[in-house]
VMD Tcl script that builds the backbone (N, CA, C; Angstrom):
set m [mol new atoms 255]
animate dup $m
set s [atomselect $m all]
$s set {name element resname resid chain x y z} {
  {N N UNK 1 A 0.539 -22.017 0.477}
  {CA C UNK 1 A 1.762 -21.513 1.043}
  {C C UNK 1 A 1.462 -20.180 1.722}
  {N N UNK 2 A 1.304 -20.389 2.805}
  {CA C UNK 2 A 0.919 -19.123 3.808}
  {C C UNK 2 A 2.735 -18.401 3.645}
  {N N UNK 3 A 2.031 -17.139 4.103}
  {CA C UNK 3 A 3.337 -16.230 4.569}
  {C C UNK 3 A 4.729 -16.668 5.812}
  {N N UNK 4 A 5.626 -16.775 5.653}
  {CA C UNK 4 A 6.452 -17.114 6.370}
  {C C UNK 4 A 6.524 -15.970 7.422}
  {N N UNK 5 A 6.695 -16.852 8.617}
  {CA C UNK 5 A 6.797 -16.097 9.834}
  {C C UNK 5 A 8.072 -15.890 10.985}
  {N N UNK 6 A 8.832 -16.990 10.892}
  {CA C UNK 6 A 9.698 -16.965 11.696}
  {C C UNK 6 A 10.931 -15.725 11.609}
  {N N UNK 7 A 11.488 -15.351 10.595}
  {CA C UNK 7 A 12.576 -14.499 10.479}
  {C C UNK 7 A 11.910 -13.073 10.589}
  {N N UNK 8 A 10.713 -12.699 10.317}
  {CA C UNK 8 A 10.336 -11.387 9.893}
  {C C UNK 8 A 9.535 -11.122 11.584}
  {N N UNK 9 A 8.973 -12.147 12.054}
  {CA C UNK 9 A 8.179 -12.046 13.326}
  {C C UNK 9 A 9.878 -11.607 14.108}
  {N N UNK 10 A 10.715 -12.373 14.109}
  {CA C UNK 10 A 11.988 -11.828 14.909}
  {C C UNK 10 A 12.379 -10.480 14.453}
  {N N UNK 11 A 12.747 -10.171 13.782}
  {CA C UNK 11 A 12.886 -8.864 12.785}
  {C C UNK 11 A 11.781 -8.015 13.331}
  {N N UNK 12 A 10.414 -8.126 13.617}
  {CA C UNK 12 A 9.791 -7.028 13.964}
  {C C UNK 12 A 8.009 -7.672 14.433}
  {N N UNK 13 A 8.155 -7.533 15.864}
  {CA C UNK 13 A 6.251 -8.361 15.987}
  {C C UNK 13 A 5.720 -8.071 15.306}
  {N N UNK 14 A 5.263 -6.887 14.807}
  {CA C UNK 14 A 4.459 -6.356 13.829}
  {C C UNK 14 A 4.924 -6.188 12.486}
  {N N UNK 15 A 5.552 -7.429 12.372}
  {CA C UNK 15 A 5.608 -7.366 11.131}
  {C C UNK 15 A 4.602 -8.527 9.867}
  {N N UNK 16 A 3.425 -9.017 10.621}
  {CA C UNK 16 A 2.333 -9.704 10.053}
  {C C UNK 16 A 1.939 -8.498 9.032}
  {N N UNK 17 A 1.852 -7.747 8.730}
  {CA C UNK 17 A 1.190 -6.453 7.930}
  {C C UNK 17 A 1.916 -6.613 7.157}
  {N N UNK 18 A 3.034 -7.198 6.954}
  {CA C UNK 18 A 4.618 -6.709 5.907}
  {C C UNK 18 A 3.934 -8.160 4.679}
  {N N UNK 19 A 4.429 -7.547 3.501}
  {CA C UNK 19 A 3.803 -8.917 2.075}
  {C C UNK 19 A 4.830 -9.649 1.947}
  {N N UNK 20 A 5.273 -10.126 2.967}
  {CA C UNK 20 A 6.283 -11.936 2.693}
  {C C UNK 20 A 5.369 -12.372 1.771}
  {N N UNK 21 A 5.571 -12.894 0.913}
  {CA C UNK 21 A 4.850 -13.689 0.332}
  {C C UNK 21 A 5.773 -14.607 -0.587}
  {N N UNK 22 A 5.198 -16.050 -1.090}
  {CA C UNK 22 A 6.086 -16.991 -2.113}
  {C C UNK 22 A 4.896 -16.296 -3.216}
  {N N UNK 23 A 4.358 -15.718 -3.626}
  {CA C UNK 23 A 3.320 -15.491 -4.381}
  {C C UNK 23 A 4.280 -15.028 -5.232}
  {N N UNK 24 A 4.966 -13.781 -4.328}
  {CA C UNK 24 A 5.355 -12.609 -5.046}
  {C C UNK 24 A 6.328 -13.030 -5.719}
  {N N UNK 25 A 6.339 -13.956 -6.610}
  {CA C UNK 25 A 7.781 -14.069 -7.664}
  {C C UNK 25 A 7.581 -14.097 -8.980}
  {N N UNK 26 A 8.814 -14.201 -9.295}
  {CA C UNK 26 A 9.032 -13.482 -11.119}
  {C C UNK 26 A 9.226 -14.946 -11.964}
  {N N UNK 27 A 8.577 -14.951 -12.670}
  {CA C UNK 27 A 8.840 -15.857 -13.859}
  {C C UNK 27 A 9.769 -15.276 -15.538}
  {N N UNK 28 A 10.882 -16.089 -15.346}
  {CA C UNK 28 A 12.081 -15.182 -16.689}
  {C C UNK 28 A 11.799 -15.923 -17.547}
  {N N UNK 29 A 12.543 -16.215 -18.700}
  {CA C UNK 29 A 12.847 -17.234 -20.076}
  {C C UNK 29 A 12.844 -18.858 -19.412}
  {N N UNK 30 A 13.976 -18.539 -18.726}
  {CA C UNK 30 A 14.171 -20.211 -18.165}
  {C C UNK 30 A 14.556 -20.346 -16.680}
  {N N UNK 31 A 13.962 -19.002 -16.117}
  {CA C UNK 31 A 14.011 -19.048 -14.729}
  {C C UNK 31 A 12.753 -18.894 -13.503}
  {N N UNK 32 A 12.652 -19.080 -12.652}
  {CA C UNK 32 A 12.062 -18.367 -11.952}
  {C C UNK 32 A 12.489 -17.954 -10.308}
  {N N UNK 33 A 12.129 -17.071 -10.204}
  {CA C UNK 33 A 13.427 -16.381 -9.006}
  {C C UNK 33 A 12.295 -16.254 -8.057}
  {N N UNK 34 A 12.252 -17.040 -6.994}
  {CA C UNK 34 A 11.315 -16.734 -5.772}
  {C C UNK 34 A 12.519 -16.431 -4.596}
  {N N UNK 35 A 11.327 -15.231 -3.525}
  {CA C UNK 35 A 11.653 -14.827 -2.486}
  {C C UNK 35 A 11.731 -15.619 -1.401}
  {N N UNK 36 A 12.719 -15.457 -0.919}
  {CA C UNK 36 A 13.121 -16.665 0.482}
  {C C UNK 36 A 12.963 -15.395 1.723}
  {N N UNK 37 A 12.329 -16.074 2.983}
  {CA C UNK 37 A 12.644 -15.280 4.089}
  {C C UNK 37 A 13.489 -15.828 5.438}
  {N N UNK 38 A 14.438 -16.793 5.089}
  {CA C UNK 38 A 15.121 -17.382 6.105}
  {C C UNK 38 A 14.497 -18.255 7.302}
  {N N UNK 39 A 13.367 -18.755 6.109}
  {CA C UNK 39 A 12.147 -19.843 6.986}
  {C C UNK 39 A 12.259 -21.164 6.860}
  {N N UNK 40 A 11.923 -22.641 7.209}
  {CA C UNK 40 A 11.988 -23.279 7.075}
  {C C UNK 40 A 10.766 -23.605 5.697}
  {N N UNK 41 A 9.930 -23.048 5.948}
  {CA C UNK 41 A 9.013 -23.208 4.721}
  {C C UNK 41 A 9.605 -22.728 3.090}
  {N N UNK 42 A 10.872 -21.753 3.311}
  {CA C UNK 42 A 11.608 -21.308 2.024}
  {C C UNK 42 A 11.828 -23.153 1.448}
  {N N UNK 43 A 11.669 -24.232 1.864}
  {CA C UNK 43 A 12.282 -25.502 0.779}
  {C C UNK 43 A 11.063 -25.677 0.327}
  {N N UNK 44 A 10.280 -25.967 1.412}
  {CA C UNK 44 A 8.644 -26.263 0.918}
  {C C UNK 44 A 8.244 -25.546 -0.446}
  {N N UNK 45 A 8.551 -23.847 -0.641}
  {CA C UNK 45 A 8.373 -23.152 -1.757}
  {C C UNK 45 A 8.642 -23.616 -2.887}
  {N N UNK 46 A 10.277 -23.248 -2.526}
  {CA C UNK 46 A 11.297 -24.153 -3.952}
  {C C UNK 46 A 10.731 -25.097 -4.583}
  {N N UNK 47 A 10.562 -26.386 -3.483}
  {CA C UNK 47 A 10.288 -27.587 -3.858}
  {C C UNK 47 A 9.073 -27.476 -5.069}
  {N N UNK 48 A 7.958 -26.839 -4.289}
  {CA C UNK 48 A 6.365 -26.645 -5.274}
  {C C UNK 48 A 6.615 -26.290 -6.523}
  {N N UNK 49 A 7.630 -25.044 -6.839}
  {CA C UNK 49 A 7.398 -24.360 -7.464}
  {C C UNK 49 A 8.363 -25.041 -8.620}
  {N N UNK 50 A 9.192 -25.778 -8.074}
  {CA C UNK 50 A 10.269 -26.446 -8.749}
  {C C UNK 50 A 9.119 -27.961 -9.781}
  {N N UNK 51 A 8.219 -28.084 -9.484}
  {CA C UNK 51 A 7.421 -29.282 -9.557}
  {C C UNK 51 A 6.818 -28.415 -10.596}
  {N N UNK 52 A 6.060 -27.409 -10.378}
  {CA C UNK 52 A 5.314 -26.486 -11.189}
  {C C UNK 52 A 6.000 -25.884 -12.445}
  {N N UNK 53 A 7.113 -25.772 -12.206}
  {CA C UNK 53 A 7.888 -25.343 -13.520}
  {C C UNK 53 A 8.889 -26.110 -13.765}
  {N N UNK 54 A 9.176 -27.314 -14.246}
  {CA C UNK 54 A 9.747 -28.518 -14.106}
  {C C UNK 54 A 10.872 -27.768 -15.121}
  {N N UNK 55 A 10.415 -26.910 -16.537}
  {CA C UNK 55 A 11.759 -26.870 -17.779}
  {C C UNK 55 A 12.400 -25.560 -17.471}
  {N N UNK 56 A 12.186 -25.028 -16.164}
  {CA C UNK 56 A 12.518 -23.799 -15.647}
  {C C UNK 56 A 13.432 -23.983 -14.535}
  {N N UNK 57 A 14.743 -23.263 -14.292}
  {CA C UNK 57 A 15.587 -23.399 -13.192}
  {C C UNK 57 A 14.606 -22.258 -12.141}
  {N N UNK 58 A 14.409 -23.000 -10.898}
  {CA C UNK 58 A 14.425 -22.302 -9.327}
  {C C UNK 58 A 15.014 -21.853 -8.669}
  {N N UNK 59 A 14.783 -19.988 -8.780}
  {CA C UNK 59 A 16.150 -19.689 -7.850}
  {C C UNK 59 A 15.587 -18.998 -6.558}
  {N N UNK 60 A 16.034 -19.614 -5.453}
  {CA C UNK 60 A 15.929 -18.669 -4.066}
  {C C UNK 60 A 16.170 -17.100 -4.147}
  {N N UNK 61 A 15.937 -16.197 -3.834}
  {CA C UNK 61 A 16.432 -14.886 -3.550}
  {C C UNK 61 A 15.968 -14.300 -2.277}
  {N N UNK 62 A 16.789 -14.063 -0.714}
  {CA C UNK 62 A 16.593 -13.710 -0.046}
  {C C UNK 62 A 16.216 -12.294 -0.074}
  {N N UNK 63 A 14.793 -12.142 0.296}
  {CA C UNK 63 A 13.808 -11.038 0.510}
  {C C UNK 63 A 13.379 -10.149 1.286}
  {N N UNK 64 A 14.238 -10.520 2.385}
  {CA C UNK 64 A 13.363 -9.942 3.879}
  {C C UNK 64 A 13.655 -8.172 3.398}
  {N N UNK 65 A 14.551 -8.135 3.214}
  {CA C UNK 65 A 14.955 -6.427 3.120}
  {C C UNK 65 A 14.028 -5.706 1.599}
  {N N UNK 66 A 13.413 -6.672 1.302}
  {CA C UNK 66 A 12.744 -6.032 -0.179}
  {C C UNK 66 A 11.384 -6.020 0.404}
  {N N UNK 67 A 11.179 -6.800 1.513}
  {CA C UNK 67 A 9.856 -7.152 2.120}
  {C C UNK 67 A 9.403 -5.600 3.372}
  {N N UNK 68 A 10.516 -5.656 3.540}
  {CA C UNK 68 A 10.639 -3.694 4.624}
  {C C UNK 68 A 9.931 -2.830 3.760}
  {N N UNK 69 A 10.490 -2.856 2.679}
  {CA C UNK 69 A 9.950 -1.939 1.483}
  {C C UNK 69 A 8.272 -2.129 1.266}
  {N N UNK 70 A 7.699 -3.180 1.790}
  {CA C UNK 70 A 6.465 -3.646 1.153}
  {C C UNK 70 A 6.681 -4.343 -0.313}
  {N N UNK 71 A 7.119 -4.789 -0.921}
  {CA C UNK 71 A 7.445 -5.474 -2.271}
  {C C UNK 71 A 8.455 -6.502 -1.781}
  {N N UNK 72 A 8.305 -7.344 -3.053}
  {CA C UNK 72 A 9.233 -8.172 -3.121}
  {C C UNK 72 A 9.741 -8.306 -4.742}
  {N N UNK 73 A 10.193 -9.844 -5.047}
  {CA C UNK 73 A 10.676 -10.109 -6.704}
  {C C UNK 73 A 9.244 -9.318 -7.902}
  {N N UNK 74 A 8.919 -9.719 -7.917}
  {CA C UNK 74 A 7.815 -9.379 -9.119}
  {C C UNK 74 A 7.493 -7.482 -8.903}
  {N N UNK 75 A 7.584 -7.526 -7.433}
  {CA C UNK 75 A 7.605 -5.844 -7.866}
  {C C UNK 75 A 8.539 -4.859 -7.953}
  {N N UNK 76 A 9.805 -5.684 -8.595}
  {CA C UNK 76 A 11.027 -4.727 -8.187}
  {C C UNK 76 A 10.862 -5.019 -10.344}
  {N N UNK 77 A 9.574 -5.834 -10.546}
  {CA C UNK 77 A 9.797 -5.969 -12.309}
  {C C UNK 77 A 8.587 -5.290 -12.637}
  {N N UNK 78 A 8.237 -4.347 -12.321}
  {CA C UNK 78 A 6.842 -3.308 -12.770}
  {C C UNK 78 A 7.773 -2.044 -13.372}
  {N N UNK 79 A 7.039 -1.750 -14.178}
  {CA C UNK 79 A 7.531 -0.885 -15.090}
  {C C UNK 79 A 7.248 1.275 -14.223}
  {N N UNK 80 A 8.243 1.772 -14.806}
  {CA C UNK 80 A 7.868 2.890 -14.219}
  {C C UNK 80 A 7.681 3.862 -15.476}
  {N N UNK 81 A 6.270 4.578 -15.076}
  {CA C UNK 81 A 5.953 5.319 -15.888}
  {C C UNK 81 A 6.617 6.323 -16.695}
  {N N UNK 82 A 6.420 7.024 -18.090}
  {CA C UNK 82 A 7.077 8.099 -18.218}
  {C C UNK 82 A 6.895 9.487 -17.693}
  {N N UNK 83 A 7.817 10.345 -17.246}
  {CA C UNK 83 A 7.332 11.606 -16.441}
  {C C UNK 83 A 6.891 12.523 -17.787}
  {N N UNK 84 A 5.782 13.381 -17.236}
  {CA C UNK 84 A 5.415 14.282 -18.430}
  {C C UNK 84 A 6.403 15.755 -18.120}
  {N N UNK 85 A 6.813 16.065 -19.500}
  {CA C UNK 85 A 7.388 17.774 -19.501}
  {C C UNK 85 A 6.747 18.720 -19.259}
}
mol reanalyze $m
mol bondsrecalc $m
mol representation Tube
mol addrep $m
């Protein structure tokens, strides 16, 4: 599953550098929440991933604006350090 191109290439030519990725998703208890970018390849994802985690619900979550940021699902679930006094 290559990087989706159609919505983010409109959104910005240079936006091949930006981490679309289906990689980038989160696995919960009984979920797993992958990033959609308003591509036709977003079913292709679902579909795989839906096969791959058969006792797990698949949820879409549109990404493009988490993708500006450079991150997507899995890195909005990284932990942030404690600040020292």
């Amino acid at each position: 599953m290559g990087p989706p191109r159609s919505d983010l290439a409109r959104l910005a030519p240079s936006a091949l550098g930006l981490p679309a990725s289906y990689a980038n998703f989160y696995i919960a208890n009984h979920t797993v929440l992958v990033p959609t970018f308003n591509d036709p390849a977003d079913r292709v994802a679902l579909g795989t991933l839906a096969e791959l985690f058969p006792d797990r619900q698949v949820v879409g979550i549109h990404a493009v604006d988490l993708v500006w940021e450079f991150g997507a699902l899995h890195c909005l679930t990284q932990q942030q350090p404690a600040g020292q006094d």
